[in-house]
Structures are given as structure tokens and as C-alpha cells.
C-alpha positions in Angstrom: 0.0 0.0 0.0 1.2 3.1 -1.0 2.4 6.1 1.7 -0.9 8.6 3.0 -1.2 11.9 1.1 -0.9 14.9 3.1 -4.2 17.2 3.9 -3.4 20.5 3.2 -5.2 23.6 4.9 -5.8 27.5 4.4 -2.2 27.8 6.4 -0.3 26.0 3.5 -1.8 28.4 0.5 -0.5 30.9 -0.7 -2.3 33.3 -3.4 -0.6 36.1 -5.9 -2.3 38.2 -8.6 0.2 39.0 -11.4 0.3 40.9 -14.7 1.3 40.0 -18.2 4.9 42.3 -18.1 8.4 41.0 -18.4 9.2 40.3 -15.2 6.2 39.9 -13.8 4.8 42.3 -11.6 2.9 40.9 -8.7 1.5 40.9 -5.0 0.9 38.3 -2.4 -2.9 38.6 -1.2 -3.3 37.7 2.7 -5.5 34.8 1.9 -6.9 33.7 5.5 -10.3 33.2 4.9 -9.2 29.6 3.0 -12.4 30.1 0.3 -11.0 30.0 -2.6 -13.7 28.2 -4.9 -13.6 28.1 -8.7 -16.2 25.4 -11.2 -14.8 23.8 -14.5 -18.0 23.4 -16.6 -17.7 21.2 -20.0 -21.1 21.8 -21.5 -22.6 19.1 -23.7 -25.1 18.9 -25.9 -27.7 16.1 -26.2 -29.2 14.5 -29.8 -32.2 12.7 -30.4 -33.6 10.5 -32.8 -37.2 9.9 -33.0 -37.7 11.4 -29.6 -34.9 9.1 -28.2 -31.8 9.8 -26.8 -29.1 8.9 -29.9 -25.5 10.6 -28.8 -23.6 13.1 -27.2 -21.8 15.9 -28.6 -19.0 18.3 -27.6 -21.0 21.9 -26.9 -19.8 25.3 -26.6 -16.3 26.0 -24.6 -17.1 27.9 -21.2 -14.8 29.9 -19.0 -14.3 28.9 -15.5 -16.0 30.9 -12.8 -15.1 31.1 -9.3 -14.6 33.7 -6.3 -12.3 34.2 -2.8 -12.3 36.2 0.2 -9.2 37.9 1.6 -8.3 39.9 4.5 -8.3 43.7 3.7 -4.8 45.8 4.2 -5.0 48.6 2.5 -8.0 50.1 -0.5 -4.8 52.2 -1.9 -0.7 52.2 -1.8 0.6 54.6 0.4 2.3 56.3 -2.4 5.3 53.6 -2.0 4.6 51.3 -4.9 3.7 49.0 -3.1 0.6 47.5 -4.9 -2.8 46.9 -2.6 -5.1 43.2 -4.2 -7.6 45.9 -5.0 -5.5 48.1 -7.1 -3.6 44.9 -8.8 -7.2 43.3 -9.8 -8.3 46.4 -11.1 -5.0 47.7 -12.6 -5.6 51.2 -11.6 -3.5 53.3 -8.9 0.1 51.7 -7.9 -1.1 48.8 -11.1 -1.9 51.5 -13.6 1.5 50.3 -15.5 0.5 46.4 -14.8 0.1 45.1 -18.0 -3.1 42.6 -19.0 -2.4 38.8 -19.0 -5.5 39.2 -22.3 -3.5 38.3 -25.0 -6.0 38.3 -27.8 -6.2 42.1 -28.8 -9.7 42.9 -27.0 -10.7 45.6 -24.6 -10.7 44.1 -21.4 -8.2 43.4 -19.4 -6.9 41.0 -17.7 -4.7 39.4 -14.3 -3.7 36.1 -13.3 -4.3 34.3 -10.4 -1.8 31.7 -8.8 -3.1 29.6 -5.3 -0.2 27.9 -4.5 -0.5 25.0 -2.3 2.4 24.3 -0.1 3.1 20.7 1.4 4.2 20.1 5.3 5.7 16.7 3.8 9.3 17.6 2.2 8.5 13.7 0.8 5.8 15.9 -1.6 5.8 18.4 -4.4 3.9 21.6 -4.3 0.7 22.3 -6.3 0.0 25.6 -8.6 -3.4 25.9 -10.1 -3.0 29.3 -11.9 -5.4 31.3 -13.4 -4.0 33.0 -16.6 -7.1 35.5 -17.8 -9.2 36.9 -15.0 -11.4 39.4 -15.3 -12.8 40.4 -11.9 -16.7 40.1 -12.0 -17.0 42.0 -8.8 -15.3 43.7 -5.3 -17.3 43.5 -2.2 -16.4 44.9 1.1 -16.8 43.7 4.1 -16.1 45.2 7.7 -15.8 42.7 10.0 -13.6 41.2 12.9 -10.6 39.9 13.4 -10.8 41.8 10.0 -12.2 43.8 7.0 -12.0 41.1 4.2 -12.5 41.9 0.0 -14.7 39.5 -1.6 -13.9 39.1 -5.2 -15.6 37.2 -7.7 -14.0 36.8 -11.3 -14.1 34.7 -15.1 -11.1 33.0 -16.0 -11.2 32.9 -20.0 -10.1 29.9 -20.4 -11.9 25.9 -20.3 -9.6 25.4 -16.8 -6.8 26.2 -14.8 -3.4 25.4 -15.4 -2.3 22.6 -12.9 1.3 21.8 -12.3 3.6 20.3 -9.5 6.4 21.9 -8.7 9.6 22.0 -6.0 9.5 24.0 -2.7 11.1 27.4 -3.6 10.6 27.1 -7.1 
């Protein structure tokens, strides 16, 4: 029998919104909510004949949809450069230079979204599932406690994520 996977939790993910320059511009979000959520959808289209079901087919390509919830720090940059989640998701402010990760010629633009998940186990890879071509849907704040937390919703523009393994400090 094979050796027990490791469960991993909010404290072992890390999540980073980044542009489309060369280097990469890009800013750690304080994810501690752990709510990242995100749906694949492969739509498919069903064919009858003579009222009864006769075959499947391959329908329409649809972008994947999802949403997370981070702790607030700041709305806006204290005039540092230091770029604030809301201003690299919108691309305005300290991000007004970011460039869009949209790399077929249209108007909107775009960020990518990288949730890292980090192993305890040295014996395991980490995991990337990074989202190339988000547009953010919508911002919501929220004042709370501990915290204020940002709730963003957004469309990734492509079928799925990007999943890869990859080595601790890579």
C-alpha cells in the first residue's frame, strides 16, 4: 500500500495576482479566509432520434468561474509602490503600469491568479493551479472582525486552470 497523502489547509496556500509584463509584476494577497472556490463546466449537448436519446456531442467551450475572500490591508498604496489586491485586480492606482495577461487584442483586461499549495511533507511536491485570464466580475467589502476582508468574484477565460507540481522554492 502506497504512503498517505498529506491534507493540506488555508495555512499551506498561498495566493498572488500578477500581470502579463516582463518580469512579472505581482503581489501576495493575505488569503486567511481559506475560500478559494472556482467550477470547471464542459457543457454538452444532447441529440435525439425519433424522440430518443441517440448521442452526445461536444457543446460550446465555457470559461471557469469562481470567487475568494481575503483579509483587507489597505484600498490604496501609500504612495510607495507597493501595490494593494484591490489596485492589482483592477489595474488602476500603484497597477496603472500592470500590463493585461489578455492576450487576444480585446478591450478588457486581464490578471492572473496563482493559489499555490504548499506541502508540510518535504517527501511531496507543491501544487500551482494558476489562473491565466481573470477578469474580476465583482469587489465587495466587508467590515468585520478579526478583520475587513475583500470579496472578489472573477471569469477566467479559459476551459480550466493550469495545474502543475512543482519544487518548494521554485
Amino acid at each position: 500500500m502506497g504512503e498517505e497523502l498529506t491534507v493540506k489547509n488555508l495555512r499551506d496556500c498561498v495566493l498572488t495576482i500578477y500581470d502579463g509584463d516582463d518580469p512579472v509584476n505581482e503581489v501576495i494577497v493575505a488569503f486567511s479566509e481559506g475560500n478559494l472556490q472556482y467550477t470547471e463546466t464542459e457543457q454538452v449537448d444532447q441529440h435525439s432520434d425519433r424522440g430518443s436519446l441517440s448521442h452526445l456531442r461536444t457543446g460550446e467551450e465555457v470559461a471557469v468561474t469562481g470567487s475568494f475572500t481575503a483579509r483587507l490591508t489597505e484600498f490604496l498604496s501609500q504612495g510607495d509602490n507597493r501595490v494593494t489586491p484591490r489596485e492589482a485586480i483592477k489595474m488602476e492606482g500603484a497597477a496603472a503600469a500592470w500590463v493585461s495577461t489578455n492576450d487576444d487584442n480585446g478591450d478588457v483586461d486581464t490578471v492572473g491568479l496563482k493559489f499555490r499549495i504548499n506541502t508540510p511533507n518535504s517527501s511531496e511536491l507543491d501544487e500551482l493551479v494558476d489562473f491565466a485570464k481573470c477578469h474580476i466580475e465583482t469587489f465587495q467589502f466587508q467590515e468585520g472582525a478579526p478583520a475587513n476582508t475583500i470579496s472578489v468574484s472573477f471569469m477566467d477565460y479559459e476551459t480550466a486552470p493550469s495545474y502543475n507540481k512543482i519544487a518548494d522554492g521554485s
